[in-house]
ROLOTOR-887409 format. One record per residue (C-alpha): x, y, z; residue number from 1; chain. Coordinates in Angstrom, 3 decimals. Layout:
% residues N
X/Y/Z/NUM/A
...
This chain:
% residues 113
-58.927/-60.902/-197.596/1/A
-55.721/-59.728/-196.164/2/A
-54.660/-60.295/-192.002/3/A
-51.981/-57.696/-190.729/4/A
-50.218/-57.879/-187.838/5/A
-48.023/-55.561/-186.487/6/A
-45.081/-55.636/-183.920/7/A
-42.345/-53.656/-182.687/8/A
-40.068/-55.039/-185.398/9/A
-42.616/-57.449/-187.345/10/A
-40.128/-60.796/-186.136/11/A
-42.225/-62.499/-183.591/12/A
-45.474/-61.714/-185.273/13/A
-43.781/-63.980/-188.338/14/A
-43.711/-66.795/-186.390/15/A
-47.337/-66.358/-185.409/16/A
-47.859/-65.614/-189.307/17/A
-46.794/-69.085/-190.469/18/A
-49.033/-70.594/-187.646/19/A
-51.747/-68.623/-189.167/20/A
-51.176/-69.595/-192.434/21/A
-51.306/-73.847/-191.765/22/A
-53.823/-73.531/-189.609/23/A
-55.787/-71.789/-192.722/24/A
-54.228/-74.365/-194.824/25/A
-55.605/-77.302/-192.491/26/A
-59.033/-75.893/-192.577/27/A
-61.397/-77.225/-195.340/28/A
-63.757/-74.187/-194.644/29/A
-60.506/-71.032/-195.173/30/A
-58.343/-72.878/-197.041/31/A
-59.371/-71.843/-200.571/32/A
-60.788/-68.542/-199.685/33/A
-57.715/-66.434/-200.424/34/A
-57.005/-65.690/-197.158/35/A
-53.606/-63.678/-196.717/36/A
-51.334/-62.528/-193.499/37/A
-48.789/-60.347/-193.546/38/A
-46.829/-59.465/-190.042/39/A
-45.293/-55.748/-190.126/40/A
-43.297/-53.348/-187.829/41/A
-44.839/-50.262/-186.284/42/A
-42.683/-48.437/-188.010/43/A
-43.563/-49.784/-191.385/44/A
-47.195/-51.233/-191.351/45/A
-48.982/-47.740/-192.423/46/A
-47.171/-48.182/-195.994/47/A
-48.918/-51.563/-196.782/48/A
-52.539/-50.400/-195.716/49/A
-54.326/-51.409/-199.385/50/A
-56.836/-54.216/-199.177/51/A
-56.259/-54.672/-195.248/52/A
-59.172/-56.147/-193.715/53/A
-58.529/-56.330/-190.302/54/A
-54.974/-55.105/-188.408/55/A
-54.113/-57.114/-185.551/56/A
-51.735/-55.931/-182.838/57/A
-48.935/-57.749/-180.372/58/A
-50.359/-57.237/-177.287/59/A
-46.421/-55.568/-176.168/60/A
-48.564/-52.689/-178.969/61/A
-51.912/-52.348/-176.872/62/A
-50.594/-48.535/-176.338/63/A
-50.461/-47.777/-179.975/64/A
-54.188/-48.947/-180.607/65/A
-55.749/-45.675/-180.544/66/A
-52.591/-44.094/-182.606/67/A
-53.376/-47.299/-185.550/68/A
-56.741/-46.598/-185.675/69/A
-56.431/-42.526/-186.394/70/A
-53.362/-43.529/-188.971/71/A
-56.114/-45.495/-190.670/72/A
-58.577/-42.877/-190.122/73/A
-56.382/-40.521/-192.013/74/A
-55.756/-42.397/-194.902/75/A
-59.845/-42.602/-195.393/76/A
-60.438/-46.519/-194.475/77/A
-62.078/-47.965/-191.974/78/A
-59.941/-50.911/-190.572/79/A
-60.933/-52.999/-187.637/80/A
-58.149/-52.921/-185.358/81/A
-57.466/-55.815/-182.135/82/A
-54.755/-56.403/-179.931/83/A
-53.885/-60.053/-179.379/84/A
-54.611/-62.107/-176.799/85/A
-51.359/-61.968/-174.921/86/A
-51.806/-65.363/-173.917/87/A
-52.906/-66.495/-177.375/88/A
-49.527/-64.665/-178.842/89/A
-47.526/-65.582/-176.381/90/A
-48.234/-69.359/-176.791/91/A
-48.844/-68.920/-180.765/92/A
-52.498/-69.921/-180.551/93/A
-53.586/-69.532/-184.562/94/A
-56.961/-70.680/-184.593/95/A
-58.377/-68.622/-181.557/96/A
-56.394/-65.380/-182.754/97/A
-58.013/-66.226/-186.378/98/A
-61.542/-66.409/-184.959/99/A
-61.284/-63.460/-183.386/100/A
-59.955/-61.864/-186.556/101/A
-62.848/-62.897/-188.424/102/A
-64.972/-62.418/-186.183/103/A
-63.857/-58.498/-186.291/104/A
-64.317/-58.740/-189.967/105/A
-67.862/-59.912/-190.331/106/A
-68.798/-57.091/-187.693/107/A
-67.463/-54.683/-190.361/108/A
-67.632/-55.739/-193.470/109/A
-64.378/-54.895/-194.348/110/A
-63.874/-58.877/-196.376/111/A
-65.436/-62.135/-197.242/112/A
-64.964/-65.151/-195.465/113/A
């Protein structure tokens, strides 16, 4: 299962990447389940589409939502898209922006947790 998230340059999303990632690490339930999370710029993120299962957006991106979801559309997948909690980004809150992720994912079937 692969976790994007996209910013306006892909920087602060990294920090909220390696949050991500220990908080998987910590879990004994996600830990082994080949979880993956990659943080991408707007500019960028619509070359590194394969095997997405859910793309989740800084909340400074809440205007492109509607623009992600039809570049998905037009590439033939169906991708759950979310903007972040601003105040979940904005204080780094992994594990609530990780529920909601899979969460998103379960509703569409789009990976395995």
């Amino acid at each position: 299962m692969k976790i994007m998230l996209v910013c306006f340059g892909g920087l602060s999303t990294s920090i909220l990447v390696k949050k991500m990632e220990e908080a998987i690490a910590a879990s004994e339930k996600f830990k082994d389940k080949g979880i993956t999370i990659e943080a991408w710029g707007k500019d960028e993120y619509a070359n590194h589409l394969e095997n997405v299962s859910i793309i989740l957006l800084g909340p400074q991106l809440s205007m492109a939502y509607e623009q992600v979801i039809e570049t998905t559309q037009m590439r033939g997948l169906t991708i759950p898209v979310e903007v972040i909690d601003k105040e979940d980004y904005g204080n780094m809150n992994a594990v609530p922006i990780l529920i909601t992720a899979f969460k998103k994912i379960k509703e569409a079937g789009t990976g395995t947790i």
